[in-house]
N, C-alpha and C positions, 0 to 999 in steps of 0.2 A: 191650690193643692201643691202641696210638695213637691219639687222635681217635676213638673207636670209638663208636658209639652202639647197640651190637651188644648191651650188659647190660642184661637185662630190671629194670625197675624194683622186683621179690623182690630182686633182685640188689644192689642201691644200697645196699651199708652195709657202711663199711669202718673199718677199726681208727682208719686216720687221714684227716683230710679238710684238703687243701691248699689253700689258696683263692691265688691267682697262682703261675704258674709263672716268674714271671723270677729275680733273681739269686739270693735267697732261697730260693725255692718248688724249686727246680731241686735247689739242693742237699739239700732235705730230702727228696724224694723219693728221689733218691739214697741218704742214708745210712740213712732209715729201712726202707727195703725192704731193704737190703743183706744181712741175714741171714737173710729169708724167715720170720721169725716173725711178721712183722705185712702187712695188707693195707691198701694205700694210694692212693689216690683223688688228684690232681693235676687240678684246674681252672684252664684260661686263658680270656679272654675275648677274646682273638686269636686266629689262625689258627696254623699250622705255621710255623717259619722258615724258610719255603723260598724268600722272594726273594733274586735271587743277591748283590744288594746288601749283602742283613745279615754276609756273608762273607767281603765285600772289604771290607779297612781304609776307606780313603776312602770309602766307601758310606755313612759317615755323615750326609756331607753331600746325598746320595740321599735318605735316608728322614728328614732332618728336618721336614718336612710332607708324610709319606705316610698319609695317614689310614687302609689297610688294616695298617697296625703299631704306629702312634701315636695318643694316647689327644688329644693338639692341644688342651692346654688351655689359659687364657689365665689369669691375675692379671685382679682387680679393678682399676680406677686405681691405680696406686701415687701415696700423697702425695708422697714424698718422690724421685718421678721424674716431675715435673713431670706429673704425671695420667696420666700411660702404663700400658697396661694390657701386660703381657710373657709374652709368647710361653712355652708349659712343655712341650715335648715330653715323651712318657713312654712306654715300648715297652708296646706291646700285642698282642704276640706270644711262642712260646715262646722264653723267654730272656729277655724285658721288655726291660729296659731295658739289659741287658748286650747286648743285640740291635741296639741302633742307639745307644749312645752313643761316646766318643770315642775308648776304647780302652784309655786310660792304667793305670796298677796303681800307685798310691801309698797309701799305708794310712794316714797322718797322724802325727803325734808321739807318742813315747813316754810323753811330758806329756798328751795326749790322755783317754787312757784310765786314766793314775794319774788324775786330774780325778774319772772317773765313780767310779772306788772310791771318794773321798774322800767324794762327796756320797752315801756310803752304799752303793753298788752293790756287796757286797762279792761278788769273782769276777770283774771285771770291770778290774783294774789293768792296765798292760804285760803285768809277766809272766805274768800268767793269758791274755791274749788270743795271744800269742807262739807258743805254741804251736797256735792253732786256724789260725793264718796258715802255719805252716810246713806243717801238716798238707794244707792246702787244696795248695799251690805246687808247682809243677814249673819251678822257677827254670833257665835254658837256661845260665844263668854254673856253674851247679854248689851244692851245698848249705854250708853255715856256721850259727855260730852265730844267726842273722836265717832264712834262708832254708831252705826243702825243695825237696826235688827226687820226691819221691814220691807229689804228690798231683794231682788231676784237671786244675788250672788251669794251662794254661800259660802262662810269664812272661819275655818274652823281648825283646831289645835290638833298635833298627830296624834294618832288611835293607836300607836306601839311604841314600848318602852324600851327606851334600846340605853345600854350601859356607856357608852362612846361618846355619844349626845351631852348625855348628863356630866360627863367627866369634862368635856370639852369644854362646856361653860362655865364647869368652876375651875379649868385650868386656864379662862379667860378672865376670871376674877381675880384670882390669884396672879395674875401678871398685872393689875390693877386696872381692868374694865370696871367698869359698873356693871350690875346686873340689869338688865332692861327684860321686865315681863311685856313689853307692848312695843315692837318699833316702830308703829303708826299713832303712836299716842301723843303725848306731850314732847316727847325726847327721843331721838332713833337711839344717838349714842349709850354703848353697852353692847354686852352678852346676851343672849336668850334664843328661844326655841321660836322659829318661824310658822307662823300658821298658813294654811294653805286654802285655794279653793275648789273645795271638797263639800261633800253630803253624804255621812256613815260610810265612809271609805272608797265613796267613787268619784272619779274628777267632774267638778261640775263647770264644764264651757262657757262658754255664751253661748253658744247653740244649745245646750240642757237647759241654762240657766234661763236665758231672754228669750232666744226662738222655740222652743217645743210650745211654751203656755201657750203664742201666739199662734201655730199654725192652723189652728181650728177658726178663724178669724175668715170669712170672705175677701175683706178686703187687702189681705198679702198674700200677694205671689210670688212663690219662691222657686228656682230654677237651679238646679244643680248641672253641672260637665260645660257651665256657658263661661266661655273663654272671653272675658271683652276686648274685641279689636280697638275699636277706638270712640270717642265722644266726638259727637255726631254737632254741628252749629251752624246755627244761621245769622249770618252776618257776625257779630261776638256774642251771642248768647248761643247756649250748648241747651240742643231740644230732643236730644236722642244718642240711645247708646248700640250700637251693632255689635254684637257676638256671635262666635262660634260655639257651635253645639250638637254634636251627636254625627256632624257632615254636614250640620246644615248652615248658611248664616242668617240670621234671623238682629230685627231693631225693634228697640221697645223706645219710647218717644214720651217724654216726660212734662206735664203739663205745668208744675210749677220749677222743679229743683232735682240736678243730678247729682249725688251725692258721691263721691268716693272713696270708698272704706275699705282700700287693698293693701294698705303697710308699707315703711318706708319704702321698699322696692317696687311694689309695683304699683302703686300709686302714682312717683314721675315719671315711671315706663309708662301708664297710660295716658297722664297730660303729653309725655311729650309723643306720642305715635298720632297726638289727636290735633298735634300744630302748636300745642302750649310749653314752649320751655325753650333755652338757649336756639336763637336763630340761623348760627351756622351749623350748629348741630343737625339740626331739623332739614336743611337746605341739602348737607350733607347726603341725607337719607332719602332726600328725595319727597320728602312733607311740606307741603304746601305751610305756612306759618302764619296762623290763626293769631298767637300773639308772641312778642317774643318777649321771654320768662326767664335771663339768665339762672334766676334762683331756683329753675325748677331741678331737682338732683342735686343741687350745694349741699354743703354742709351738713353732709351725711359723718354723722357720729356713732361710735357703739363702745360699750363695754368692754374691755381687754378681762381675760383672766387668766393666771399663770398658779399652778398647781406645785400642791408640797403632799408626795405621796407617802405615809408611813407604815413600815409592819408591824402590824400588830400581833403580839405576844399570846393573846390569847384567841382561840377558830370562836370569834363572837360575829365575826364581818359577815355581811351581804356576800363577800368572796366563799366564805366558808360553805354559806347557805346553797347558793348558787352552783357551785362545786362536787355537791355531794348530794348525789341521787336521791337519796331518802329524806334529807332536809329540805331539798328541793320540793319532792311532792305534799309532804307536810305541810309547808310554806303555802304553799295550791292551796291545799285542803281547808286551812287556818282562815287562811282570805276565801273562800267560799263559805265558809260555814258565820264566819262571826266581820266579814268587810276590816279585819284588822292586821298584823304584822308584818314581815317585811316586804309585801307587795304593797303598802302604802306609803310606800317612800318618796319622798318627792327630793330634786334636786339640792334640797339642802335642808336638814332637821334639823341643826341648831347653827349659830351665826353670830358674827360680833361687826358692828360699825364704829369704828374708833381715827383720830386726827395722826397724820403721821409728822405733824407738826405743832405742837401748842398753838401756834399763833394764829394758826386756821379756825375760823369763825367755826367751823362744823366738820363731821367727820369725812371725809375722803378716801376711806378704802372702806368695803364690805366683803367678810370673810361668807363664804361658805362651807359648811361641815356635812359631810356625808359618810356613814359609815362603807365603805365601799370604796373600790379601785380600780382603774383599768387604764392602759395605754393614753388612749382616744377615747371622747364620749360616745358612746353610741356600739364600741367594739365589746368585745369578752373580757369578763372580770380576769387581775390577775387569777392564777392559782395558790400564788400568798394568801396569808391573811391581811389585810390593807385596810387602810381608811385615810379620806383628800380631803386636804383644806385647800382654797383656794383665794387668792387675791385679785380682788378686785377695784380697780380705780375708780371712782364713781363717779368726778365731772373731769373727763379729758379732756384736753385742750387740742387732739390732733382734729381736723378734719379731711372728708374724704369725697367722693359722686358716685354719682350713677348715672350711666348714660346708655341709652339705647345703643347695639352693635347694628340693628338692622328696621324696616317700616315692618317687619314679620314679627305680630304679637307674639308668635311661637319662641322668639329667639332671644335665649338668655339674655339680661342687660347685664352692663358690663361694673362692676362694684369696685372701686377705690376706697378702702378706710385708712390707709395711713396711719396705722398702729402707730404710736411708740415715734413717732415724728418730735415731741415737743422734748424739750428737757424737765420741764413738770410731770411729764407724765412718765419720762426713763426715771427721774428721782421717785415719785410717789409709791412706782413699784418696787422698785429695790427696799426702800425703808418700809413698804406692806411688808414683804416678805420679811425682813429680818425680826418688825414686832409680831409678825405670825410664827415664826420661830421661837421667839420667847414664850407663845401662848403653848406651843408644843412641848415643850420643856417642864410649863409648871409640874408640880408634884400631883398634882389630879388626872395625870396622864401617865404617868410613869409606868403606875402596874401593867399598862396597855401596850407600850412602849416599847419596840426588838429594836430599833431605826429607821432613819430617814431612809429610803430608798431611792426616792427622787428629789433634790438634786442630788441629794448625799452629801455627806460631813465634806467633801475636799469641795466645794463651792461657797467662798469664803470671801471673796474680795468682792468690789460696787460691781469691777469688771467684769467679774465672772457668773454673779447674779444676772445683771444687764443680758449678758452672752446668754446666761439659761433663759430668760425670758423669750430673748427673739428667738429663741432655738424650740419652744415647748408653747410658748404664750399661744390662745385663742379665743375667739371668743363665748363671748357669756349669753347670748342672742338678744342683743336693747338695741339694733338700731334703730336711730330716730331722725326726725330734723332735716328731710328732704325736700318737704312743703313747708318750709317756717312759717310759722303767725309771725309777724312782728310788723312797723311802721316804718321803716327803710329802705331804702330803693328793690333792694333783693329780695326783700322778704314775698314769700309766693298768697299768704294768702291774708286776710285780715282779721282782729278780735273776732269777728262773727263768723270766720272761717271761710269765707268767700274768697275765689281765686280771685288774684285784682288783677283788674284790665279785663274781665268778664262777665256776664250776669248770667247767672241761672245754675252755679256750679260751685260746691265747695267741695274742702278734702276732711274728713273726719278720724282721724286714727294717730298714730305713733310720729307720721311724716310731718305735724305741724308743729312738734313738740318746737319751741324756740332755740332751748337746749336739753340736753341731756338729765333726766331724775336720778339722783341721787339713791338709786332699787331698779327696782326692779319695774318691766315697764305693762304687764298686764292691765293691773290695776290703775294708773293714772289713763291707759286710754281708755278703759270702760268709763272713768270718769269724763275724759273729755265725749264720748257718745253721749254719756247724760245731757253735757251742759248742753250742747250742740243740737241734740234733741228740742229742747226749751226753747234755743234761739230759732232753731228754721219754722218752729210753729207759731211763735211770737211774728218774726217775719212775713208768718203765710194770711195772717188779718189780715 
């Protein structure tokens, strides 16, 4: 039963033990319960997603500082953003982070994932992940060679016509993009309009999507407000997970496999609270060291994004709407009656992926376009009329950690990204920016056009781009790559997603990524839950 605290503690011991329920965790419950031969246990350390927020598009901007669904973690100083310490939202409710992120569904390049085979992942190429995407997708255009139509996720084109959108990508034309109707298709590179994962206008989770079919299922149980302190072992193999819950602490004890599906960040917070990660770390803290895993919290990576805010000449923006009481309730009224207009906005309606280099094999910045404006994400629209593009580097070179501050599960871990460390990644951004100023510029923009606001015309040289960057830059929410797959001494876990140097325990989510996708990162980790699905049950013969 849902949230149930109804199982007597005889009772706590199931085939598999989920530790987070969001994008990941959602779908492994799902598929591993699906044939009733196995019993399976799902822990979140949020509550139910029952704010009405997490289900309307635009609700994003709702729960980006709601701290009964987000986990409100902050960056260390960033060096290389002039000592700013950045904001990391992360859902902490069922469905995680599918729960309150932007919406989008882009899976990253084909080049992506040839990449992680090369560096050994073998199972792991295009065409091996291609199909765990089709599987997953319930594409609203119809199925192809790219796309399915048969599976949980719905994936679906925006339900409102907005003038901005459409100008934006033919003044990304007109600066000589390609137009791209599909950037999960054959080719990312190009303009076009972002589809999202949605159903008639409401966000559809993993929790909507993979956990509600299943909960009528006897054999999963699922536990909301349960904190996991730490993964329970005997001798090297992990047979139980202890959590906090309600005041109480309670262990559920896992007969085949503990799985862990809590996202880059707390993922090596809980290997390492539990003895598994860097050994003087761990000694440090007073944890006994189960195995020692320098790579557990390496090479934590994420998306930079730095913003170009313009005013718009005509009251057509989200700012206008939002601004003005009566547009405002209309807006309500619209998206209640028909699930369409500006409350289905997701973090970015239309978008361009383009090389800031010819020479580069594939694209390296991803624009996003959003009719709307404001300071900070998550604060009050200007009172302008506004609308942000924004630049985004898609494979950085900087890396960063994460490392537990204390042996108290309660106590934030401490996040190093190291923005903006590489000179690839100061160069990429500066030249994103300057060809996203040309795309501002074309003439399909103009009639929308008053000025740039932010940086503004007098920011004009590398140095002074550079400067706005570390002064405004933040992130785009992709961290990944703190539990790497790979075959090298560092790497945390294996193809098969097993922590190495342990039996009984894999990671499943965003923290094995090897490196960083090239999009956005929803969608590649519901993928890797599929695959990973496949493997533990192939395994459990």
């Amino acid at each position: 039963m849902e949230g149930s605290v109804a199982l007597r503690e005889a009772d706590m011991e199931f085939d598999y033990v989920v530790v987070g329920a969001g994008s990941a965790g959602c779908v492994l419950a799902n598929r591993l319960s699906s044939d009733g031969k196995h019993t399976v246990l799902l822990l979140e350390a949020g509550p139910k997603d029952s704010n009405i927020w997490i289900h309307i598009p635009l609700g994003y901007g709702k729960l980006f500082k709601e701290k009964s669904v987000n986990w409100m973690y902050q960056t260390e100083p960033e060096p290389g953003l002039d000592g700013r310490s950045v904001f990391q939202p992360r859902g902490k409710v069922l469905g995680g982070s599918s729960s309150i992120n932007g919406l989008l569904y882009v899976r990253g390049q084909h080049e992506d994932y040839d990449r992680w085979r090369q560096r050994g992942n073998v199972g792991w190429g295009y065409d091996d992940v291609l199909p765990y995407f089709k599987r997953a997708e319930n594409q609203s255009r119809g199925g192809d060679d790219y796309h399915g139509v048969d599976g949980p996720l719905p994936v679906s084109d925006w339900r409102h016509e907005d003038p901005l959108s459409e100008a934006f990508v033919k003044a990304a034309v007109e600066a000589g993009l390609p137009f791209n109707g599909d950037f999960n298709g054959q080719s990312q590179e190009g303009a076009g309009f972002f589809q999202t994962t949605t159903r008639h206008g409401r966000r559809a989770s993993s929790a909507v999507s993979y956990l509600r079919p299943a909960l009528g299922r006897s054999n999963l149980h699922v536990e909301t407000d349960a904190l996991a302190q730490r993964i329970l072992f005997e001798g090297r193999r992990a047979c139980g997970v202890t959590f906090s819950q309600r005041g109480r602490t309670r262990t559920a004890r896992a007969r085949k496999e503990i799985l862990v599906s809590s996202g880059a960040y707390n993922s090596p917070q809980l290997l390492q609270l539990s003895g598994v990660g860097p050994g003087e770390l761990l000694k440090q803290h007073g944890l006994d060291v189960v195995l020692d895993a320098p790579g557990v919290g390496s090479d934590l990576q994420d998306h930079l994004q730095v913003r170009i805010v313009m005013r718009c000449s005509q009251r057509i923006t989200l700012n206008d709407i939002v601004n003005n009481p009566v547009r405002k309730v209309l807006a309500g009224a619209r998206y209640a009656a028909f699930r369409n207009g500006p409350l289905t906005i997701a973090a970015g309606t239309a978008g361009a992926f383009f090389k800031t280099d010819p020479r580069l094999a594939s694209p390296d910045i991803q624009i996003h376009f959003i009719p709307f404006s404001t300071d900070k994400m998550g604060e009050k629209l200007h009172t302008f009329s506004g609308f942000t593009a924004s630049v985004c580097q898609l494979r950085p070179e900087s890396r960063g950690s994460l490392r537990i501050r204390s042996a108290d599960p309660t106590v934030p871990p401490e996040i190093r990204i190291n923005y903006l460390a590489s000179e690839t990644d100061r160069r990429a951004n500066i030249e994103g920016l300057r060809i996203l100023r040309k795309i501002l510029a074309a003439p399909a923009l103009k009639p929308y056009v008053s000025d740039e606001a932010y940086p503004g015309s007098k920011i004009v040289s590398d140095d002074d781009i550079l400067a706005y960057c570390r002064q405004t830059g933040s992130t785009i929410y992709h961290p990944t790559s703190t539990c790497r797959m790979g075959t090298d001494a560092v790497a945390v876990v294996d193809q098969r997603l097993r922590v190495r140097g342990v039996d009984g325990l894999r990671v499943v989510d965003a923290s094995i990524m090897p490196d960083l996708v090239s999009g956005n990162t929803n969608a590649p980790v519901i993928m890797i839950a599929e695959k990973a699905s496949d493997m533990i049950l192939q395994d459990a013969r």
